[in-house]
N, C-alpha and C positions, 0 to 999 in steps of 0.2 A: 755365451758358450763359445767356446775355440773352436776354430776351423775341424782340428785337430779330433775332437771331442765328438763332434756332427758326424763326423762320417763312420764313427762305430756303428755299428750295427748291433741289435740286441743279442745277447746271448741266445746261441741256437737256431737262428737265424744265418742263411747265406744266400750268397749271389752268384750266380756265371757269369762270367766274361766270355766273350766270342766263341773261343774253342770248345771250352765246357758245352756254351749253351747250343752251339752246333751237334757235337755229339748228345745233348739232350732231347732234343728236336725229332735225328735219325731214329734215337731210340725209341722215341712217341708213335712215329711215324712205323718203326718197325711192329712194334705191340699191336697199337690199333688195327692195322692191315690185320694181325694175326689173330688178334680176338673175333674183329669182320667177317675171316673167314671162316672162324669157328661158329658164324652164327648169332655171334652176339651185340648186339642192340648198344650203339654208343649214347649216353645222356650226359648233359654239363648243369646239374643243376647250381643252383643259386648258392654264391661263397656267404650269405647272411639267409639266416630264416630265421621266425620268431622260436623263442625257447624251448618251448613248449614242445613242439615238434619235432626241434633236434633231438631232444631229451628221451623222447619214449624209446620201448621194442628195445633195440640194439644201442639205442645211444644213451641207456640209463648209466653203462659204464663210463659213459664219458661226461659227467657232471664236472668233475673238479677239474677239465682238462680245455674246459669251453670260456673263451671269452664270451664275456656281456656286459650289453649297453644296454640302454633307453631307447627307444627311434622318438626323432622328434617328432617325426610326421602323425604316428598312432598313440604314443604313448607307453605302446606297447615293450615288454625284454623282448630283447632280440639277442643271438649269440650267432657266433662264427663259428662256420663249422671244424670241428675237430678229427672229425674221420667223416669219411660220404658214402660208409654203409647205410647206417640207417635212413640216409638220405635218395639211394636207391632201393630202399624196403617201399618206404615212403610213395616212390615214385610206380614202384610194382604194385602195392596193396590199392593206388587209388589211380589209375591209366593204365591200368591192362585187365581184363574180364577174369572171375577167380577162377576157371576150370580148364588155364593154357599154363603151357611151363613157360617163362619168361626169363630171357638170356639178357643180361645190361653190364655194360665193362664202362667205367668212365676213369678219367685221369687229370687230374687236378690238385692245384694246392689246399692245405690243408694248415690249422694255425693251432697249437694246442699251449696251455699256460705253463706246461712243463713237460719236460722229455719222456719221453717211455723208459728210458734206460740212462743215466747219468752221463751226462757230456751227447747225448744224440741231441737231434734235432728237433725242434718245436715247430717249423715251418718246412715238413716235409711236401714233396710233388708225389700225391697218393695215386694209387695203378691199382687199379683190381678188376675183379668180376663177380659176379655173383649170377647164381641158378637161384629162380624161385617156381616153386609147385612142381618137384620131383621129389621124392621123399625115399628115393632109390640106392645103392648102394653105386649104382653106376654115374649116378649124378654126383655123389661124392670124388670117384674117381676122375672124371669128366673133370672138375674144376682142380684138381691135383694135378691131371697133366696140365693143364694149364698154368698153374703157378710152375711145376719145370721146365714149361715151353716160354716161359718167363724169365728163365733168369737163362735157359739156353741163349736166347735172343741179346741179353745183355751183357755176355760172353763171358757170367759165370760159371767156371768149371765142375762137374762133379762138385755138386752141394750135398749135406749131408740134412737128412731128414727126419723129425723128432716126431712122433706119433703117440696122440693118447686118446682116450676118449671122454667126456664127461658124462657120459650117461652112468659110468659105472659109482662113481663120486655121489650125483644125486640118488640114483637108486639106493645107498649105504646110508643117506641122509634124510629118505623121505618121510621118515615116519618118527624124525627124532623133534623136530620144535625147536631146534636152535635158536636162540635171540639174536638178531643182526650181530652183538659185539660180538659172540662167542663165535660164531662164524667167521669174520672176518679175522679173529685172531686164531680159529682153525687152518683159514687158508696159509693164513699167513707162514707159518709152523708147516705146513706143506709145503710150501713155495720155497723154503728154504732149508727143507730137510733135516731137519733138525730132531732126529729122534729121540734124544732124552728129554727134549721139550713137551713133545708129543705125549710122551707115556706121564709125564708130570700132569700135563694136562688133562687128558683122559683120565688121571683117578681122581680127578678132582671134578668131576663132572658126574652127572649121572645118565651118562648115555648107556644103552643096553649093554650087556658083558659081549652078545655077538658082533654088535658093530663098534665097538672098541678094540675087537682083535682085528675085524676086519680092515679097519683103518691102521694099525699098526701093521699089518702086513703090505697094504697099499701104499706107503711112501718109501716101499723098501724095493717097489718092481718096477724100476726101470733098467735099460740095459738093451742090449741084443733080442728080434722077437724071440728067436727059438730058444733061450733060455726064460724071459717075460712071462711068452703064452703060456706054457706051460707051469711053471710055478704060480702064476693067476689062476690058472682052473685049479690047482690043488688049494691055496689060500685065502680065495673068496669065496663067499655064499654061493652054494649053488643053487642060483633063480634064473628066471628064464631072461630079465633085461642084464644080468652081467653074460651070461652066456653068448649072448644076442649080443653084446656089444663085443666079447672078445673074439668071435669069430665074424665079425667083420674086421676088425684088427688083424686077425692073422688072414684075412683074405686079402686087403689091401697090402701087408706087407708081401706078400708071394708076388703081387703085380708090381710093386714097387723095386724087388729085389730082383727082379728081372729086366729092369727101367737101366741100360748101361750107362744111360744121364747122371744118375745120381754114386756118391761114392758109398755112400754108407747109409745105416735105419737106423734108428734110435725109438724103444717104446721106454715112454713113462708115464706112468699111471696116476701120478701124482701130481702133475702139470696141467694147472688148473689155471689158467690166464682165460677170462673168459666165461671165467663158469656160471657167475651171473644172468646171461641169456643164449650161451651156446647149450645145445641140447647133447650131441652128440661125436662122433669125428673130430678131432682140432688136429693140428699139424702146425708144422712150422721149419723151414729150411734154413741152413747156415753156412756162411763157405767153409772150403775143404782149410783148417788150423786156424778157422777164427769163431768168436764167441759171439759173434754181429751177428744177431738176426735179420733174415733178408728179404723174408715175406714168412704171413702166418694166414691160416684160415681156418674154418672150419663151419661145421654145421648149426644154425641158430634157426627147427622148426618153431612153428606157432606166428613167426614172424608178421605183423598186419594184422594181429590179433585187433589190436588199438582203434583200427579204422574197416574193422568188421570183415575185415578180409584176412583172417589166418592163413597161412599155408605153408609147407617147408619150404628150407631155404637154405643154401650152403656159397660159400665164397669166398675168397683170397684177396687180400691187398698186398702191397710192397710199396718204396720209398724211389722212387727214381732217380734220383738222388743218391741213396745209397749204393743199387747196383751200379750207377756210373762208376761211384769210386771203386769198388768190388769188382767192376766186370771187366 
């Protein structure tokens, strides 16, 4: 192999040099301080655990995202973690008693087999927080400013804030029996808005005639709240979990549109990243003229089910990394 050749580094993969990794340093140092004082509980867990463990709760979505090996020592797969939510689920569900809310911020590298988004990064430095055993609307809020006292600190400007819920999604879906394919190529068709797709696919199914118009109006509401909310209560079921979910939406946007941090709100209804084990709330910030997402969170109750300790759960991650270059 050429000298030449060795020193690539793999795609998506980077390094700091001096200056960068100074300014990444300040920026750790700034976070934690700020998380601390929020109250929340620093953990550095283990950059390997066995498979099995990474896998459950929150980290079912990240199967095809996780490196794995053998360990010689046990025999046992092991995988490298790919995001260190579920690995603070993990650490809440089995070292803290179930009947306290539980505050854990950790920051660490993370190694995934391919990018979240084409040309990003596979070996991000992940930042987050999470609440677990608050099942409150406040506790959502609480970890929302915190993801903008997050990217204030990294001295991104007025980011712009996309909001949805997934409770209104599964609610339209609970009673249909979709087969995993038909699902995932439902999301998918979601995710990328494609409404003569959707209406193709819908008649060729036989989902109810209600939740086939309901869905057909659902990938058409995103946009500004005070245009959203309202066209949602006219074009969704009226039950008590979309109601329930959209008036927490238009609650959070009233505190958020009052937040002079942020420039802009964004609801989309149909913005299902996650939908797999988030239950409720999802979010996600952007800077002001770019398309880079720069932290996402939201709400994932039941969490700990796995290890007999359920309980809600809500929380934000971002790329430290990213907001460097961003902030």
């Amino acid at each position: 192999m050429s000298a030449q050749r060795a020193a690539f580094l793999p795609d998506g993969v980077e390094e700091l040099l001096p200056d960068a990794a100074w300014m990444a340093e300040d920026l750790r140092r700034r976070l934690l301080d700020h998380y601390r004082e929020r109250g929340y509980g620093l953990i550095l867990p283990p950059l390997v655990e066995h498979l099995d463990s990474l896998l459950v709760g929150a980290g079912e979505d990240l199967e095809e995202q996780t490196f794995r090996f053998v360990d010689p020592a046990s025999g046992r797969m092991l995988g490298v973690r790919a995001d260190m939510t579920p690995q603070a689920a993990r650490i809440a569900a089995t070292r803290f008693p179930a009947d306290q809310a539980v505050r854990l911020c950790y920051l660490g590298s993370v190694l995934r087999t391919h990018p979240d988004t084409p040309g990003g990064a596979r070996a991000p430095r992940q930042v987050g927080c999470e609440l677990f055993g608050d099942a409150s609307l406040e506790g959502d809020m609480e970890v929302l400013d915190l993801m903008i006292g997050t990217l204030s600190l990294a001295g991104v400007r007025e980011p712009l804030v996309d909001l949805g819920h997934i409770g209104i999604y599964s609610h339209l879906l609970a009673d249909c029996a979709l087969k995993p394919a038909d699902e995932h190529v439902l999301f998918d068709i979601l995710q990328r808005k494609c409404v003569p797709e959707l209406g193709e696919w819908l008649r060729a199914t036989g989902l109810p005639a209600a939740t086939r118009d309901a869905l057909t109006e659902l990938i058409e509401l995103h946009g500004p709240p005070e245009q959203v909310l309202p066209a949602a209560r006219e074009a969704l079921p009226d039950s008590e979990p979309v109601k329930a979910a959209l008036l927490a939406l238009e609650t959070v946007s009233e505190r958020l549109q009052a937040n002079p941090a942020i420039a802009g709100l964004h609801i989309d209804l149909s913005e299902l990243r996650g939908y797999r084990y988030q239950t409720g709330l999802s979010y996600a910030a952007f800077g002001s003229g770019s398309a880079r997402e720069l932290a996402r969170g939201g709400r994932y109750d039941g969490i700990g089910d796995i290890y007999g300790a359920p309980r809600p759960a809500t929380g934000f991650s971002a790329d430290l990394n990213e907001l460097l270059a961003l902030g």
